[in-house]
Backbone as XML, in Angstrom:
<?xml version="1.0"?>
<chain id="A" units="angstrom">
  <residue number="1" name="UNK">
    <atom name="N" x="-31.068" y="16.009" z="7.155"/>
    <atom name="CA" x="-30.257" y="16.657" z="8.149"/>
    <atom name="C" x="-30.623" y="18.136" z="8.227"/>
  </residue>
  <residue number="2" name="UNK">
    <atom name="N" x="-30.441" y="18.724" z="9.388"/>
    <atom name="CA" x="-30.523" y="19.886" z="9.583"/>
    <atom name="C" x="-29.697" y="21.103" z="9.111"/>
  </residue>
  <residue number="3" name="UNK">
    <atom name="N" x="-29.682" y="22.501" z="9.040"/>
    <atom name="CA" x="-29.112" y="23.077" z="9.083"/>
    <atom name="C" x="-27.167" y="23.024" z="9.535"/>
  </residue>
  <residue number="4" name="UNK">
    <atom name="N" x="-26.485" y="23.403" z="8.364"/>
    <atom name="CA" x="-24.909" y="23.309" z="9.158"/>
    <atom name="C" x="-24.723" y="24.016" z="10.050"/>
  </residue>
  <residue number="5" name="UNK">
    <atom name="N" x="-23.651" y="24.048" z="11.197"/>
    <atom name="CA" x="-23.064" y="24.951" z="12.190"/>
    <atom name="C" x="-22.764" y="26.192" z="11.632"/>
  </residue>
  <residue number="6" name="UNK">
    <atom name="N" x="-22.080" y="26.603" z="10.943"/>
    <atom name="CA" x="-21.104" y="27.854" z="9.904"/>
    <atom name="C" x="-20.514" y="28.557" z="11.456"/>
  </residue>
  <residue number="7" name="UNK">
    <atom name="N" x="-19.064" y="27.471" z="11.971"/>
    <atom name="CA" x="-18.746" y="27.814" z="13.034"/>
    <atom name="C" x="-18.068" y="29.298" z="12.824"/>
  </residue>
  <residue number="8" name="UNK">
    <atom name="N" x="-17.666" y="29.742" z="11.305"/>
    <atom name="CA" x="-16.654" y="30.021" z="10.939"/>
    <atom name="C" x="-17.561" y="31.818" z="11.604"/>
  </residue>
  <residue number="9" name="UNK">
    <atom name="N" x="-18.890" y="31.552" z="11.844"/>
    <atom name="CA" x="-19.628" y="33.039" z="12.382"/>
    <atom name="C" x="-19.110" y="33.022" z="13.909"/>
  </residue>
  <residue number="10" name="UNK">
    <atom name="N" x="-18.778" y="31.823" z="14.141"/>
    <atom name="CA" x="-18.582" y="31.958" z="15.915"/>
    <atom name="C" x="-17.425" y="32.795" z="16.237"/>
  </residue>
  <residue number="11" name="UNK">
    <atom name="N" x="-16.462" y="33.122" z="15.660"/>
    <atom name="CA" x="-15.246" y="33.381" z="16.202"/>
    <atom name="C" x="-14.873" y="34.448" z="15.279"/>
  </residue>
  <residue number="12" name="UNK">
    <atom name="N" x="-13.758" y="35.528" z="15.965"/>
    <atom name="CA" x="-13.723" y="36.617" z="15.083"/>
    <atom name="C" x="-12.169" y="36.809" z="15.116"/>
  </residue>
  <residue number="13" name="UNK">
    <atom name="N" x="-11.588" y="37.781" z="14.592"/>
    <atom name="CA" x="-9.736" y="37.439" z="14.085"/>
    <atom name="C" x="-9.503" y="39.079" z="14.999"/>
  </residue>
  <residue number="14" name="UNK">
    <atom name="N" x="-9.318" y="39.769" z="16.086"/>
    <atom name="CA" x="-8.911" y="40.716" z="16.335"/>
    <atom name="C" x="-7.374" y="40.810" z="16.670"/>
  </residue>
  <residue number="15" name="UNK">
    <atom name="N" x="-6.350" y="41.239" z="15.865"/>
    <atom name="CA" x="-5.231" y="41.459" z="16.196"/>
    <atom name="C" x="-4.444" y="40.572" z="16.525"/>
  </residue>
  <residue number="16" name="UNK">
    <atom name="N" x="-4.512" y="39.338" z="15.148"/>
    <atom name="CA" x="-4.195" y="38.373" z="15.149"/>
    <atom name="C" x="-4.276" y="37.093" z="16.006"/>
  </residue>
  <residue number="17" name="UNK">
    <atom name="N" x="-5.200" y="37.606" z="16.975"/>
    <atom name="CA" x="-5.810" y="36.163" z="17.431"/>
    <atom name="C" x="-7.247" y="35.967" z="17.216"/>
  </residue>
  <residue number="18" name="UNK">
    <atom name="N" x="-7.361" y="34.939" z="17.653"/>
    <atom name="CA" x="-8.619" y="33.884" z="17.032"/>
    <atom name="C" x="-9.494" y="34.002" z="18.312"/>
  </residue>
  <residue number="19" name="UNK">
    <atom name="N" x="-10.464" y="34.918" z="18.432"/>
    <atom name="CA" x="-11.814" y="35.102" z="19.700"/>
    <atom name="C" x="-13.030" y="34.355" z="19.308"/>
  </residue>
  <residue number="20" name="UNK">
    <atom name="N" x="-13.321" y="33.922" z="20.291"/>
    <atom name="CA" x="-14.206" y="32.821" z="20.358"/>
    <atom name="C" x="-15.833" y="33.469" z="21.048"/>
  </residue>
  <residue number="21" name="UNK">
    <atom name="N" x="-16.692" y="33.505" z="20.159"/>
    <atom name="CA" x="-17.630" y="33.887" z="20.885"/>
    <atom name="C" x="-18.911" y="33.139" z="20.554"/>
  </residue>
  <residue number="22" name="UNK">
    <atom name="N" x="-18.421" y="31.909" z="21.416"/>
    <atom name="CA" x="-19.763" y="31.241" z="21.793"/>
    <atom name="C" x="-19.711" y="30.913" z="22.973"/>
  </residue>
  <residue number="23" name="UNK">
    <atom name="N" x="-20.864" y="29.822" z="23.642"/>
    <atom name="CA" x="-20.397" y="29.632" z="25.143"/>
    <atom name="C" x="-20.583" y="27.461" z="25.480"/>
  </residue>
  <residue number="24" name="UNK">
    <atom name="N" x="-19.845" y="26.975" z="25.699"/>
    <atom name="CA" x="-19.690" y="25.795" z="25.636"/>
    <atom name="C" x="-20.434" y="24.898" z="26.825"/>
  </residue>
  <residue number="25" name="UNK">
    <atom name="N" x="-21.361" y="24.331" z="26.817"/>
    <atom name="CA" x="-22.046" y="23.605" z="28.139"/>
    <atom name="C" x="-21.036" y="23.204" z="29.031"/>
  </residue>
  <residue number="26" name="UNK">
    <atom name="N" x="-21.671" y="23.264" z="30.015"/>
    <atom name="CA" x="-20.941" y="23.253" z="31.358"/>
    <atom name="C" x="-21.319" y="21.604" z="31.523"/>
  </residue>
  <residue number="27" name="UNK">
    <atom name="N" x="-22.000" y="20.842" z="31.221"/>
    <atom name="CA" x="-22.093" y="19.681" z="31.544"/>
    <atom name="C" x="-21.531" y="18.516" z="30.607"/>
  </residue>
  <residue number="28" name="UNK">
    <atom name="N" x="-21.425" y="19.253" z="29.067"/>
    <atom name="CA" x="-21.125" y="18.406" z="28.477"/>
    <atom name="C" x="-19.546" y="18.086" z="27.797"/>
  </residue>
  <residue number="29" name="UNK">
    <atom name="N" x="-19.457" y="19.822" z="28.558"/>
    <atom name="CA" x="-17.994" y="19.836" z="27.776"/>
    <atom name="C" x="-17.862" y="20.983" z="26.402"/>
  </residue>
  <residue number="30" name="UNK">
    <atom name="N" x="-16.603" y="20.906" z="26.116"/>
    <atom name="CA" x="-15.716" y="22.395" z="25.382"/>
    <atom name="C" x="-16.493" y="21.857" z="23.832"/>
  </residue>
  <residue number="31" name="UNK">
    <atom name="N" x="-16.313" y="20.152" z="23.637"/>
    <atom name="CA" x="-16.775" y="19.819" z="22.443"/>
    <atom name="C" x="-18.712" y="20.552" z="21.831"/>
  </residue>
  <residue number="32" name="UNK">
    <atom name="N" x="-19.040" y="21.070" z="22.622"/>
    <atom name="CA" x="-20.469" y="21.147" z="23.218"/>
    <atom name="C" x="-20.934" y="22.554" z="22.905"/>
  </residue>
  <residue number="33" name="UNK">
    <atom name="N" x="-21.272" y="23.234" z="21.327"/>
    <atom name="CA" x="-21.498" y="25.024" z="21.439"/>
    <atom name="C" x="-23.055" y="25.150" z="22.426"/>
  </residue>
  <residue number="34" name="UNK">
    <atom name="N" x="-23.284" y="25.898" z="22.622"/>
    <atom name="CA" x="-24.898" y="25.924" z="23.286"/>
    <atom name="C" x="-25.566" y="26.970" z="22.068"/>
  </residue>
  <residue number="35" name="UNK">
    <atom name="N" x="-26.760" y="26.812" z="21.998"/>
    <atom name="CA" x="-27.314" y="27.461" z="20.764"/>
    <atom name="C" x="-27.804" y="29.071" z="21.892"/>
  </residue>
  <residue number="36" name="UNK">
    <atom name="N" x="-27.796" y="30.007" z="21.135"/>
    <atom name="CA" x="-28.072" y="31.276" z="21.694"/>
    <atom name="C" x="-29.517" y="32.000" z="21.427"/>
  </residue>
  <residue number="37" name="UNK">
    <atom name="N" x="-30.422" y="32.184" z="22.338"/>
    <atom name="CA" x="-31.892" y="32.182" z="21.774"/>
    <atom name="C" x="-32.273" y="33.167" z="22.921"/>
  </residue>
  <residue number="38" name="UNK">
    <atom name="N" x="-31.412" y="34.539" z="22.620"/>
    <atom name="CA" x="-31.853" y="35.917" z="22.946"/>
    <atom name="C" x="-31.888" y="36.158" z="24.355"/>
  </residue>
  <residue number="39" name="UNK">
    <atom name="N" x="-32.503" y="35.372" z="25.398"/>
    <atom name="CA" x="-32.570" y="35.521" z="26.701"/>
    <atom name="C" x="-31.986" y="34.327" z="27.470"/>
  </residue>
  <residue number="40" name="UNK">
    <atom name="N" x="-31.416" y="33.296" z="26.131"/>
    <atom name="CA" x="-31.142" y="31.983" z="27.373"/>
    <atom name="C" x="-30.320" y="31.258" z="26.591"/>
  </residue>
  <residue number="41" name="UNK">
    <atom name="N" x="-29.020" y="30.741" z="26.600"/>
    <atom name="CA" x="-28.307" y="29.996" z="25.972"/>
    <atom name="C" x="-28.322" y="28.049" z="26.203"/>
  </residue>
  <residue number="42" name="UNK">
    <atom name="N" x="-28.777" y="27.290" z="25.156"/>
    <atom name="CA" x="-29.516" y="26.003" z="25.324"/>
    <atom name="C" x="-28.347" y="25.064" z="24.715"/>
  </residue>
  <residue number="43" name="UNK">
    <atom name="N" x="-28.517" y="23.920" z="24.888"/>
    <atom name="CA" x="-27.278" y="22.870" z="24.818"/>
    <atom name="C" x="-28.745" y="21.426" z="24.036"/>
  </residue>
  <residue number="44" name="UNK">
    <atom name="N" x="-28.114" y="21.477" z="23.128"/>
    <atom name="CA" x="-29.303" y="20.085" z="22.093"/>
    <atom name="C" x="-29.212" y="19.095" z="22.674"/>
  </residue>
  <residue number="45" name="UNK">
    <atom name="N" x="-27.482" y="18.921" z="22.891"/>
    <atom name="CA" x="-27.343" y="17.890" z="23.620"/>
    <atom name="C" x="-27.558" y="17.205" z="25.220"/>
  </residue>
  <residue number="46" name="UNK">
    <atom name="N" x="-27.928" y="18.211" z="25.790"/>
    <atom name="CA" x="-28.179" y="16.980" z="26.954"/>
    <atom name="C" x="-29.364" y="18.281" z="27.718"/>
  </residue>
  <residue number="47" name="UNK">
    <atom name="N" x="-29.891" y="19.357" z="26.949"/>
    <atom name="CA" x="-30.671" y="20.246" z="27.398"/>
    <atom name="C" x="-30.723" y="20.765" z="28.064"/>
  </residue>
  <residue number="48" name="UNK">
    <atom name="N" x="-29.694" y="21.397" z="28.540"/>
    <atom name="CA" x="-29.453" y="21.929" z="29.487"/>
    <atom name="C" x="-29.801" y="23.471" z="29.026"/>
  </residue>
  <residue number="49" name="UNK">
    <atom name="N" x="-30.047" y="24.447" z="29.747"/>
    <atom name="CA" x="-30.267" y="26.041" z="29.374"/>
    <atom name="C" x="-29.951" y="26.477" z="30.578"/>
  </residue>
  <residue number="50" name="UNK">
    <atom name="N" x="-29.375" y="27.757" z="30.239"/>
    <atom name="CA" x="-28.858" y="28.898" z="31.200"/>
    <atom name="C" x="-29.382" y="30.060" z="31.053"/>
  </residue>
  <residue number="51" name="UNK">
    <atom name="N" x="-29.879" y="31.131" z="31.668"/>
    <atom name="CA" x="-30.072" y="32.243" z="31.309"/>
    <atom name="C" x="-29.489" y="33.636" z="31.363"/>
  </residue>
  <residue number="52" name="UNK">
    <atom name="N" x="-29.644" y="34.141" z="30.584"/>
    <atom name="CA" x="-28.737" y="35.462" z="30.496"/>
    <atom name="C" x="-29.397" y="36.050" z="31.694"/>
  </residue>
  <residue number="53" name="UNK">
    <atom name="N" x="-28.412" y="37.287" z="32.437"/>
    <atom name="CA" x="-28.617" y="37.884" z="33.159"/>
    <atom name="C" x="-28.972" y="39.664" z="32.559"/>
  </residue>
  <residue number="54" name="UNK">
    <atom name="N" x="-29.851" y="39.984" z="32.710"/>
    <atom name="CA" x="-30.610" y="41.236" z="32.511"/>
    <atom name="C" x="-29.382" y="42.103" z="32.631"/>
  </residue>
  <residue number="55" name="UNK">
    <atom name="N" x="-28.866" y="43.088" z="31.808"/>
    <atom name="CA" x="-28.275" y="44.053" z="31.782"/>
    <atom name="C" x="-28.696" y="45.394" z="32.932"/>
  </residue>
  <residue number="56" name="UNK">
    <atom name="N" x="-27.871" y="45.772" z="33.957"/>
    <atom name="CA" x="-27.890" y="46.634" z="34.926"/>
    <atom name="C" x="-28.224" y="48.220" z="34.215"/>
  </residue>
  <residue number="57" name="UNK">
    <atom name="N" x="-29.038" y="48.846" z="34.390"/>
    <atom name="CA" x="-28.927" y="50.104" z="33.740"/>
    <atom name="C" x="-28.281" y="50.976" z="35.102"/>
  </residue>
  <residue number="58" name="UNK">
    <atom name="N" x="-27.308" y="51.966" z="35.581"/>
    <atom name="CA" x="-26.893" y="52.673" z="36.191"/>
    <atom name="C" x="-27.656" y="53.924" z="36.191"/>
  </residue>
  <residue number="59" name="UNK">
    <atom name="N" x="-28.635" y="54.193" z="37.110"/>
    <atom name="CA" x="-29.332" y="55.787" z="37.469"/>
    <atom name="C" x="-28.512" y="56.959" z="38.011"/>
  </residue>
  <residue number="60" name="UNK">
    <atom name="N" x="-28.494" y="58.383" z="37.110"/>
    <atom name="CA" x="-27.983" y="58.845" z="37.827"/>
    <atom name="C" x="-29.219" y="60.058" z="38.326"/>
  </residue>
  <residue number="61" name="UNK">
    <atom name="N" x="-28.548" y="59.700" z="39.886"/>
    <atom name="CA" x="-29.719" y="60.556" z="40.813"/>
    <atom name="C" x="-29.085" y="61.776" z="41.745"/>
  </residue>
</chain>
């Protein structure tokens, strides 16, 4: 078997609630984390990938 999840990195405790920071496939469902691989977030299960959108830099001119 592969590597465990260690969901317990996904989510963080700010001010007594429980934040969730992963992002869940859109096709497969909430049960579903997508793995995060810098420019594109991927789903094992049914392969699906999305890509991040490039951060806007604001010029000032």
């Amino acid at each position: 078997m592969g590597k465990q999840a260690q969901l317990w990195k996904k989510y963080k405790l700010e001010g007594g609630k429980l934040i969730k920071q992963v992002v869940y496939c859109p096709r497969c469902g909430r049960g579903y984390i997508m793995a995060d691989h810098g420019d594109r977030y991927y789903c094992g299960h049914c392969h699906y990938a999305q890509y991040k959108q490039p951060e806007q830099k604001a010029e000032s001119s």
